[in-house]
C-alpha positions in Angstrom: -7.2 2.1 18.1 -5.4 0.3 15.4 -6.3 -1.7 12.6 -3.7 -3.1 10.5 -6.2 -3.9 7.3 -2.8 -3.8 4.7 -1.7 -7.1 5.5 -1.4 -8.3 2.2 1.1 -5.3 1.5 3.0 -4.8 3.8 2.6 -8.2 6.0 3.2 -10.2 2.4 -0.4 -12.2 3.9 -3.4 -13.0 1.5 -6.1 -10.4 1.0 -8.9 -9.7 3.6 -6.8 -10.4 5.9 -5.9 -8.0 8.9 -6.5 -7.4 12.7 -8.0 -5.3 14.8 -6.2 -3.9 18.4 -8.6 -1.2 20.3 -7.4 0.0 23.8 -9.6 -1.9 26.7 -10.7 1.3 27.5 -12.1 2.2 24.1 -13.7 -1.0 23.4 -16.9 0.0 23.8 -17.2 2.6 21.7 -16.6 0.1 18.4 -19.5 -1.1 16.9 -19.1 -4.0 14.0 -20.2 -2.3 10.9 -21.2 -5.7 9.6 -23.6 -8.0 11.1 -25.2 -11.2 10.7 -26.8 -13.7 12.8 -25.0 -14.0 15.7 -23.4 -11.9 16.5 -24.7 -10.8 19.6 -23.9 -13.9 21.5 -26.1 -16.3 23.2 -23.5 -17.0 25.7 -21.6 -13.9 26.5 -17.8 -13.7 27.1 -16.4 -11.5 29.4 -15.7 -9.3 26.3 -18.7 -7.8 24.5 -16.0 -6.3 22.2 -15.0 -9.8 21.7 -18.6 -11.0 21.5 -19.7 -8.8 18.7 -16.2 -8.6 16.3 -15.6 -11.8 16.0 -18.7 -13.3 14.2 -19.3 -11.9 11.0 -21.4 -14.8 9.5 -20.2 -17.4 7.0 -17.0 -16.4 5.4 -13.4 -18.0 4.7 -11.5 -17.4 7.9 -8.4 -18.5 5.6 -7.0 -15.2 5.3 -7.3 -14.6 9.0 -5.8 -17.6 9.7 -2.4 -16.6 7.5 -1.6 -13.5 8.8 0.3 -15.3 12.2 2.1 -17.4 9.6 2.9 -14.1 7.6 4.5 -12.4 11.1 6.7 -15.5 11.9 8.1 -15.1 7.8 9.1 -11.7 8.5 10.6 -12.2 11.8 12.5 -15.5 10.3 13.5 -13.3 7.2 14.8 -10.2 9.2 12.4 -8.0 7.5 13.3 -5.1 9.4 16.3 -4.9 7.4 14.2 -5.5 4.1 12.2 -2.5 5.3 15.2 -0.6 5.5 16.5 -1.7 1.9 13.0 -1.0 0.6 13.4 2.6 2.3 16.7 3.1 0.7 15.3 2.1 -2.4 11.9 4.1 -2.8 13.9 7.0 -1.6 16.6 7.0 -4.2 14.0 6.3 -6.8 11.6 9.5 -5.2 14.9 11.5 -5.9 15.5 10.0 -9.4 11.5 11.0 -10.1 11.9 14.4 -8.2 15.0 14.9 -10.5 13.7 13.8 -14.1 10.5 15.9 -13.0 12.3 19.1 -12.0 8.9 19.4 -9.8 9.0 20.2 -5.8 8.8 17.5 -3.9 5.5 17.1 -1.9 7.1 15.3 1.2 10.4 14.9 2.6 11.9 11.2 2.8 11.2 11.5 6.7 7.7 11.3 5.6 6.9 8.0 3.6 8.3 4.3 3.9 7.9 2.0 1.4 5.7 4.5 -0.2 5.5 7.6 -1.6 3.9 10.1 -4.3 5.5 12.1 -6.5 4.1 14.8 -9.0 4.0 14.6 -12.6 4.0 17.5 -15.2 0.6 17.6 -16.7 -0.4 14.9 -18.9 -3.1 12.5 -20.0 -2.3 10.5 -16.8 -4.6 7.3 -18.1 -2.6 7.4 -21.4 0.5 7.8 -19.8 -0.3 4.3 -17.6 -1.3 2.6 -20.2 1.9 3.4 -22.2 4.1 2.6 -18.8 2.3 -1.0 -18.9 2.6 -1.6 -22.7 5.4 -0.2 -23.7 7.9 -1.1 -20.6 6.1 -3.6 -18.8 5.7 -1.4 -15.7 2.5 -1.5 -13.6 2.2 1.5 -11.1 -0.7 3.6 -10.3 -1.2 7.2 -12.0 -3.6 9.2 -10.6 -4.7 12.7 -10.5 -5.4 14.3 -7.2 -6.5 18.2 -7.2 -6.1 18.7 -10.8 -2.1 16.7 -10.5 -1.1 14.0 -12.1 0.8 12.0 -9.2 2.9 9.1 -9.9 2.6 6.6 -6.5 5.3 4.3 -6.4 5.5 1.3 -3.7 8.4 -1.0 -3.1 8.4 -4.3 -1.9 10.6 -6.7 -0.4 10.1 -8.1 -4.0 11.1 -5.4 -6.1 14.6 -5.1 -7.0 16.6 -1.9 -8.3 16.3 -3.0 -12.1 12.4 -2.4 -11.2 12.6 1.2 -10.1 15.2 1.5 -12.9 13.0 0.8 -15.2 10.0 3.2 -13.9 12.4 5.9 -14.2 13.7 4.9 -17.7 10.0 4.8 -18.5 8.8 8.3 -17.4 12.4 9.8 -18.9 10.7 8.8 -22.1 7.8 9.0 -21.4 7.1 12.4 -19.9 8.2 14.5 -22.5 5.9 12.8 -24.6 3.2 13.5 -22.3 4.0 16.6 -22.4 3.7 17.3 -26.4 0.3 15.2 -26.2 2.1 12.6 -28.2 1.7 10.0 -26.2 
């Protein structure tokens, strides 16, 4: 089974949408989780998969209707190799952190994309996001995950390198504040 539900990341497509691929042979063990009249059909398809997934009630279908549009923009815009920039970049940027940290890494590069996590000393992590977005302009989720601070860093076909300079510029200040409590 696969359900691609991040379309708005990583397909560049509006929110809520997404699509769902299950196996023939798995098919009938999905339920929908969400109902509404209809959807068991009157007239049955030769799918009850079909039958039962694709009515969900009243709701805008504009989403939905995107995401082919947002495939044909990435294969017109070669994003394969703005995958692979994106790579390059959150990688370099992961070592950058990993460096200015002086923390073990948590992954290797093998095991993230676009994405990755990266630990933080401890900190007041909601201070030190607030002080990221107000002091350097830089939005990025910090979150604490078994007692860590964790600094999670995406990049986007729409990021540039003066972006991820700036998150690192940031925390190099930053950080040792955090670290006095003096943030």
């Amino acid at each position: 089974m696969s359900l691609f539900d991040h379309s708005h990341k990583w397909l560049c497509a509006p929110k809520g949408s997404a699509f769902l691929y299950v196996r023939p042979e798995c098919q009938a063990l999905v339920e929908p989780l969400v109902v509404s009249w209809g959807w068991q059909s009157e007239a049955p398809g030769p799918s009850r998969f079909v039958d039962e997934q694709e009515w969900t009630g009243t709701r805008d279908v504009a989403a939905y209707l995107a995401t082919p549009a947002a495939i044909d923009f990435m294969e017109t815009h070669q994003w394969g190799e703005v995958r692979a920039a994106c790579h390059a970049l959150a990688v370099e940027t992961w070592q950058q952190i990993t460096a200015l940290t002086g923390l073990p890494p948590w992954s290797s590069e093998a095991w993230f994309a676009q994405m990755f996590a990266a630990p933080l000393p401890p900190c007041d992590a909601d201070a030190l996001k607030r002080r990221l977005y107000d002091d350097f302009g830089v939005e990025v989720p910090i979150v604490v995950w078994m007692g860590r601070p964790l600094v999670r860093v995406s990049i986007q076909g729409y990021n540039t390198r003066a972006d991820a300079d700036r998150l690192v510029t940031a925390l190099a200040v930053l950080l040792p504040q955090a670290q006095r409590g003096t943030l």
